[in-house]
C-alpha positions, 0 to 999 in steps of 0.5 A: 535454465532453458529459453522455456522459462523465459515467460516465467515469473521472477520474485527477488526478496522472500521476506515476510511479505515477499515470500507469501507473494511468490507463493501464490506464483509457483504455478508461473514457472516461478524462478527466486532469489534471495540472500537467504538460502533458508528462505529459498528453500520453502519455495523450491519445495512448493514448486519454484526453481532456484536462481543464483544471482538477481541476475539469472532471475533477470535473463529468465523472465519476462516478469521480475517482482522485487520485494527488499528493504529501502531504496538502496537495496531496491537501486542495487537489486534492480540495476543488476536486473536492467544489466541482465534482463532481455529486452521487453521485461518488466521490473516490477518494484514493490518496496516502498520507496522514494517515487524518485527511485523509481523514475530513475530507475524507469528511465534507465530501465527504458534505455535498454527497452526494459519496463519498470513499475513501481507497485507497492503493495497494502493488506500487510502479511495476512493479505500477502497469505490470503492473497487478498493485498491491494496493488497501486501500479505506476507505469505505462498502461501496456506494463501494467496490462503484462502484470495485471493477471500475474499480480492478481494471483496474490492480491484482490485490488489491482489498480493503475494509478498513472505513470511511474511514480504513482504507485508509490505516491499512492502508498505514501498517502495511504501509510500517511492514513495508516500510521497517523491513525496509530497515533490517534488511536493511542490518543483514545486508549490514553482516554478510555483508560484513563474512563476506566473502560476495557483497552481490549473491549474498544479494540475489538468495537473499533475493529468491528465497527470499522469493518462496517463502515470502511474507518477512515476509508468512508469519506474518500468518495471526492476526486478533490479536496477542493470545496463542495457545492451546495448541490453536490449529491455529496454535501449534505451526506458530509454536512451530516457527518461534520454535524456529527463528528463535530458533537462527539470530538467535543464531546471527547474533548469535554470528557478529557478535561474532566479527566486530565487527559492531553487530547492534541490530535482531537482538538486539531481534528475539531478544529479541521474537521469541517473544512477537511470534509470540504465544507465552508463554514455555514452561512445559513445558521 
């Protein structure tokens, strides 16, 4: 490879999330490498150029996107490219791990003027193809303006978060939402079937009524968790909806007792639910 893809875009690890990323890039000059031969070949053909090692992506390009498994392989990937990359490169680290690993590996990095972020990405494979993921950077504001419009390519939400670390402190409480929903979602087909009602049907109301109205998502609207103020253009929009969610989880509640269904995470919710809002318990009646 010539001194002419040095402003290249590199991509490590062409999984099913990293290969859909790196598609979007071949317009970059894009340079890739992975283990797989089988997975290199799609991306050749649609454009990008081939690397033999981690190493030669590194020397190469000013940008070095890393999607592989855990932290191990992040740590080994990565030390490989600091050994090999040119001062002034970014390290851009979007497998989700330790926010640790990334600090270190930042710090590291900064002995040789090489820039690490960590950027984790959300919206699973559908978004990865689509183009339409959403990012989470940590890292120093100018690393993040040199990967803001590359990163574009393939996702539709770029945000930096703060420092190294932050991205991926983001997505462990974003996958925290996600995966603890999966639970309570098993929580209400244990009781809809046990009702009689379409396992099928719900999904598909669930899915449709959640594009609506954003889930979970609707109520992320605070800076903090702490306590609302009473004139908080908030509070009233959130005493409703505790109002509300307060009926139906009883309600559900009720229901289960009749049926002999076990609904665990509907009483804690009840029993959290206010406060999680970040309201007091009244004292107006």
């Amino acid at each position: 490879m010539s001194e002419a893809n040095r402003d290249g875009v590199g991509f490590i690890g062409l999984g099913q999330m990293g290969e859909p990323m790196a598609r979007h890039l071949t317009g970059r000059g894009l340079v890739v490498f992975d283990a797989r031969a089988d997975a290199v070949a799609p991306l050749v053909e649609a454009g990008a150029r081939a690397a033999r090692s981690v190493a030669e992506v590194a020397a190469h390009c000013a940008l070095v996107s890393i999607m592989v498994r855990d932290d191990d392989q992040v740590r080994e990937v990565a030390e490989e490219a600091i050994a090999a990359a040119r001062p002034g490169t970014v390290l851009a680290i979007h497998s989700t791990i330790r926010a640790k690993t990334a600090e270190d590996l930042a710090e590291k990095a900064r002995r040789y003027d090489i820039e690490v972020v960590d950027a984790p990405v959300s919206g699973g494979f559908m978004g990865a193809s689509a183009g339409s993921l959403a990012v989470m950077v940590g890292g120093t504001p100018e690393a993040f303006e040199r990967c803001r419009e590359p990163f574009g390519d393939w996702a539709d939400l770029v945000l930096h978060m703060g420092p190294v670390g932050a991205g991926t402190r983001t997505k462990l409480a974003r996958n925290l939402l996600h995966f603890v929903s999966f639970t309570a979602a098993a929580e209400a087909q244990r009781l809809a079937e046990a009702s009689g009602v379409s396992l099928r049907k719900l999904g598909r109301i669930v899915r449709h009524t959640d594009a609506i109205t954003g889930g979970a998502g609707a109520i992320m609207l605070r800076p903090t968790t702490a306590p609302l103020e009473p004139d908080d253009d908030l509070y009233d929009i959130l005493r409703h909806t505790r109002d509300l969610g307060e009926k139906d989880l009883s309600l559900a509640l009720e229901l289960a007792g009749e049926l002999g269904v076990d609904a665990p995470f509907a009483r804690l919710a009840l029993e959290r639910f206010g406060a999680g809002l970040g309201l007091a318990e009244d004292t107006d009646g």
